[in-house]
VEXNU-168221 format. One record per residue (C-alpha): residue in one letter; x negated, y negated, z. Coordinates in steps of 0.25 Angstrom, whole numbers, padded with zeros to 4 digits, always signed. Example, Ala and Ser with C-alpha at 12.3 -4.5 7.8 and 13.67 -1.06 7.14 Angstrom:
<sites>
a-0049+0018+0031/s-0055+0004+0029/
</sites>
This chain:
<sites>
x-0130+0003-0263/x-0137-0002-0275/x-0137-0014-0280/x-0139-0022-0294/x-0149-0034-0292/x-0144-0044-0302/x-0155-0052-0310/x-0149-0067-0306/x-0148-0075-0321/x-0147-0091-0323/x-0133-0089-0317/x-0130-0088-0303/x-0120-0077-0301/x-0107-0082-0294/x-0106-0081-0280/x-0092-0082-0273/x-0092-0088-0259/x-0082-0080-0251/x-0078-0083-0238/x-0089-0077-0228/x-0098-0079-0216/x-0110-0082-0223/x-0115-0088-0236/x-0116-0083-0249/x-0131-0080-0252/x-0137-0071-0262/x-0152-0063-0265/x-0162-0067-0278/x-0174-0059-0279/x-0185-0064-0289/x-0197-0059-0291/x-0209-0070-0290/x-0223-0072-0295/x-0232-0083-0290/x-0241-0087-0303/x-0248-0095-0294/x-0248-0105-0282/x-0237-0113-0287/x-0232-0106-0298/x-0221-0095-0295/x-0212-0088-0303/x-0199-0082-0300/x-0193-0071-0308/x-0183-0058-0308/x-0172-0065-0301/x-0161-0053-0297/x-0150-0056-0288/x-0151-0046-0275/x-0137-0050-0268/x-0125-0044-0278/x-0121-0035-0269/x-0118-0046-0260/x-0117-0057-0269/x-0106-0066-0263/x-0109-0062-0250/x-0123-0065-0238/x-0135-0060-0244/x-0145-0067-0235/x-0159-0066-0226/x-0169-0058-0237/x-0180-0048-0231/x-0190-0041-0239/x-0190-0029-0229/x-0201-0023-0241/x-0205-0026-0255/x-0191-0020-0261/x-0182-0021-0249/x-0174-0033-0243/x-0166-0035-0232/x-0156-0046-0231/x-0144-0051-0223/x-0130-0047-0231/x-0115-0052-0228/x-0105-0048-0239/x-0093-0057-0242/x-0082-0048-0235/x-0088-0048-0223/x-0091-0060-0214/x-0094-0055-0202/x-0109-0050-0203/x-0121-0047-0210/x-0128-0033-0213/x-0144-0032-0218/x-0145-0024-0232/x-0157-0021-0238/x-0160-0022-0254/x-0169-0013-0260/x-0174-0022-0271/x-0183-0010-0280/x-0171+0000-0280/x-0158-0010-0278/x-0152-0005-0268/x-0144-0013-0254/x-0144-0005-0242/x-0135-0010-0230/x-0146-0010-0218/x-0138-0016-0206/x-0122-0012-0205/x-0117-0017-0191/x-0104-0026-0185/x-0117-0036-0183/x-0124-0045-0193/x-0138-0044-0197/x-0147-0055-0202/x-0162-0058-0206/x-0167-0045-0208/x-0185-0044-0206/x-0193-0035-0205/x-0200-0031-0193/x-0216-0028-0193/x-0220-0015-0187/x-0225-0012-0175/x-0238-0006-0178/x-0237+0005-0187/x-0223+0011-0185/x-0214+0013-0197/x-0201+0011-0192/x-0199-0001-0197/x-0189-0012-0194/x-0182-0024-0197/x-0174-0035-0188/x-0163-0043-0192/x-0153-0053-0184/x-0140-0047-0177/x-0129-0055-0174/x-0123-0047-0164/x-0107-0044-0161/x-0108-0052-0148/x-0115-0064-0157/x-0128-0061-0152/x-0139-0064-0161/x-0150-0054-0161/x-0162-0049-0168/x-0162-0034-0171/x-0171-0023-0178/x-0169-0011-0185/x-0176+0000-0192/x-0178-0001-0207/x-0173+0014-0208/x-0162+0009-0201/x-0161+0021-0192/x-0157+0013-0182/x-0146+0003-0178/x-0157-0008-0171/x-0158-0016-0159/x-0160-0028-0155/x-0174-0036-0156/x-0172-0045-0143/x-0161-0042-0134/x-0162-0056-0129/x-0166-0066-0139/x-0152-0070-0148/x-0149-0079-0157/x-0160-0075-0167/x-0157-0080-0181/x-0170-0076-0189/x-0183-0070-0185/x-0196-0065-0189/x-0205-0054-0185/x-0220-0061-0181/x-0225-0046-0178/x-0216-0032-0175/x-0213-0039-0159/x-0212-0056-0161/x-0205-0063-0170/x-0200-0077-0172/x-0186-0079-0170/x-0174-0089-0176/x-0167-0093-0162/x-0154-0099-0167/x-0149-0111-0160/x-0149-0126-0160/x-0159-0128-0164/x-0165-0115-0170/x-0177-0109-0163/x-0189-0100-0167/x-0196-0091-0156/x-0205-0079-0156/x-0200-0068-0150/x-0207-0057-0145/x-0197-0044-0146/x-0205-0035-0137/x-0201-0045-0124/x-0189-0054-0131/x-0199-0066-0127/x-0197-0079-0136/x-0205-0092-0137/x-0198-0105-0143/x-0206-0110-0156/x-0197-0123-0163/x-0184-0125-0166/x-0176-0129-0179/x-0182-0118-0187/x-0179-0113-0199/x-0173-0098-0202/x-0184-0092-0208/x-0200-0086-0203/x-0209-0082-0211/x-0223-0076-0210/x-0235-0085-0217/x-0248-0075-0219/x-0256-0082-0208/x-0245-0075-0198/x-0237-0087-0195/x-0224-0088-0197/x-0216-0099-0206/x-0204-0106-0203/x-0196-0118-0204/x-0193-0130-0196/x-0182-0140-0197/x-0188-0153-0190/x-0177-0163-0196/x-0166-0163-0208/x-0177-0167-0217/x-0189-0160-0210/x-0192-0145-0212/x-0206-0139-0208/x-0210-0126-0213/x-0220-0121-0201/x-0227-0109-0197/x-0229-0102-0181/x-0238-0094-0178/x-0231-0085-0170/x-0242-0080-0160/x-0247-0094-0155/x-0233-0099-0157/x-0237-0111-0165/x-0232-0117-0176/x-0239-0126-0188/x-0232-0133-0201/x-0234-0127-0212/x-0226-0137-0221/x-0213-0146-0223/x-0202-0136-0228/x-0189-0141-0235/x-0176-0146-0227/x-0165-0134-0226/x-0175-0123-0232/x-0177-0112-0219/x-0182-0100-0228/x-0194-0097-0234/x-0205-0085-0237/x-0219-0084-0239/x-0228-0076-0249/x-0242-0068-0245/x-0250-0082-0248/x-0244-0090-0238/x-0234-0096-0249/x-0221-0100-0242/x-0208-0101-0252/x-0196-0110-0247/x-0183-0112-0256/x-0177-0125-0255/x-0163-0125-0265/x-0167-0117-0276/x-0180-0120-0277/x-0192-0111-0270/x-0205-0117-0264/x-0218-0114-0259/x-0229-0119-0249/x-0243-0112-0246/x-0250-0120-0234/x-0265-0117-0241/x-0262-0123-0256/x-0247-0132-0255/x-0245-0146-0249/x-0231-0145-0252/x-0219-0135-0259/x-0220-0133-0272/x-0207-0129-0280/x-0209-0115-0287/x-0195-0112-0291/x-0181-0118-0292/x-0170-0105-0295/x-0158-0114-0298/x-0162-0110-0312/x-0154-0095-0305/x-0143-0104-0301/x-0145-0103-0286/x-0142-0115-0277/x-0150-0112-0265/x-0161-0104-0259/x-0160-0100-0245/x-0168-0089-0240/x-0180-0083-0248/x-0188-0070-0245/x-0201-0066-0254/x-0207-0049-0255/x-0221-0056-0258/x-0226-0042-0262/x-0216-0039-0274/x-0214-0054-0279/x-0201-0055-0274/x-0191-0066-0269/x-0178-0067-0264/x-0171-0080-0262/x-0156-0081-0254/x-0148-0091-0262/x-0133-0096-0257/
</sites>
């Protein structure tokens, strides 16, 4: 199927919130030049999502420089999600899972020496409820199986090498764990964490914590000693981030994105505010360092 990305003007495009299972959210893609250390500029702005426009467009994964994988819903059907893929150089959405189940937070897995079939995992919510992590191959010769057998309730996660990972546990509260896939074993980090892990160049692996209403801490664990460091205070109800080749970490907070490098910032400091698009609010964001390119989720 091809696709028309739409170069986004001034004026939002109207969105119509019909009655459905999930929220309305749509795809920007800009491309992005850092100047220097504080100075970024954000241009090309194109709209990703028309195909889906009034429908779940959602959970953005640069599965290589011109692909991304995301989580989609459309408006007629409220009863589950499938992953597509958008080829961003040629224009063209490809469907990627099609089952009677829902798929979410597609991410890709890192391979096992030097095999080339390659795979990704993404979340299963399955017919009986159960809520699983599953892989798949990326030629998608096969239907998958299950990561774990065991562990459930796994909302998000992130692949420390091609066997751990670090998992989003949900419950009250929230809890993250490693995981080691090869024996299913799981060791208890913190709890009240946020939705979103990210790799830092030093191997560690950032996240968010929710210590209060008013207290949000960004922090960092080192996944093989299992310890955990501050890395600075983030901004009350903003989860989701990403982080550049230097170590820059990039959070949204309304329309407005921020950074914070721990060797040159003592604080945030704003580098862009896209109301000027007419957007409301930022939620998730994913960055291909090497081609320059963003993607914000807006609702």
């Amino acid at each position: 199927m091809k696709i028309n990305f739409i170069l986004f003007t001034s004026i939002l495009f109207s969105l119509n919130l019909s009655a459905q299972l999930l929220p309305n959210t749509n795809m920007l893609l800009f491309d992005f030049n850092q100047k220097s250390d504080s100075i970024f500029e954000f241009k090309n702005p194109s709209f990703l999502t028309d195909f889906n426009k009034n429908g779940y467009n959602n959970q953005p994964y640069f599965m290589s420089d011109n692909e991304l994988y995301l989580t989609v819903q459309f408006p007629n059907d409220t009863t589950q999600t499938d992953i597509y893929s958008l080829d961003l150089k040629n224009k063209k959405i490809t469907q990627v899972t099609s089952t009677i189940e829902s798929e979410y937070s597609p991410t890709f897995i890192p391979p096992a020496g030097r095999a080339n079939d390659f795979e990704f995992s993404c979340v299963r919510v399955e017919t009986n409820g159960d809520q699983r992590l599953w892989r798949f191959p990326l030629n998608r010769r096969s239907t998958g199986s299950p990561v774990f057998k065991g562990i459930k309730n796994i909302g998000y996660h992130f692949w420390v090498d091609y066997r751990d990972l670090i998992l989003f546990g949900v419950g009250t509260p929230h809890k993250m764990l490693v995981a080691d896939s090869r024996d299913e074993s799981a060791r208890f980090i913190t709890s009240n964490i946020g939705r979103c892990f990210q790799e830092l160049p030093s191997g560690e692996v950032a996240y968010v914590e929710q210590i209060s209403e008013d207290s949000w801490l960004l922090k960092k664990l080192d996944a093989r000693t299992y310890r955990s460091s501050l890395i600075t205070a983030g901004f009350p109800g903003s989860e989701d981030f990403t982080i550049l080749k230097d170590g820059t970490i990039i959070m949204a907070q309304g329309t407005r994105l921020y950074k914070f490098n721990q060797r040159r910032d003592v604080g945030w400091l704003e580098i862009a505010d896209l109301s000027y698009y007419g957007m409301k609010n930022i939620t998730r964001i994913a960055v291909n360092a090497p081609e320059n390119k963003l993607v914000i989720v807006i609702d």
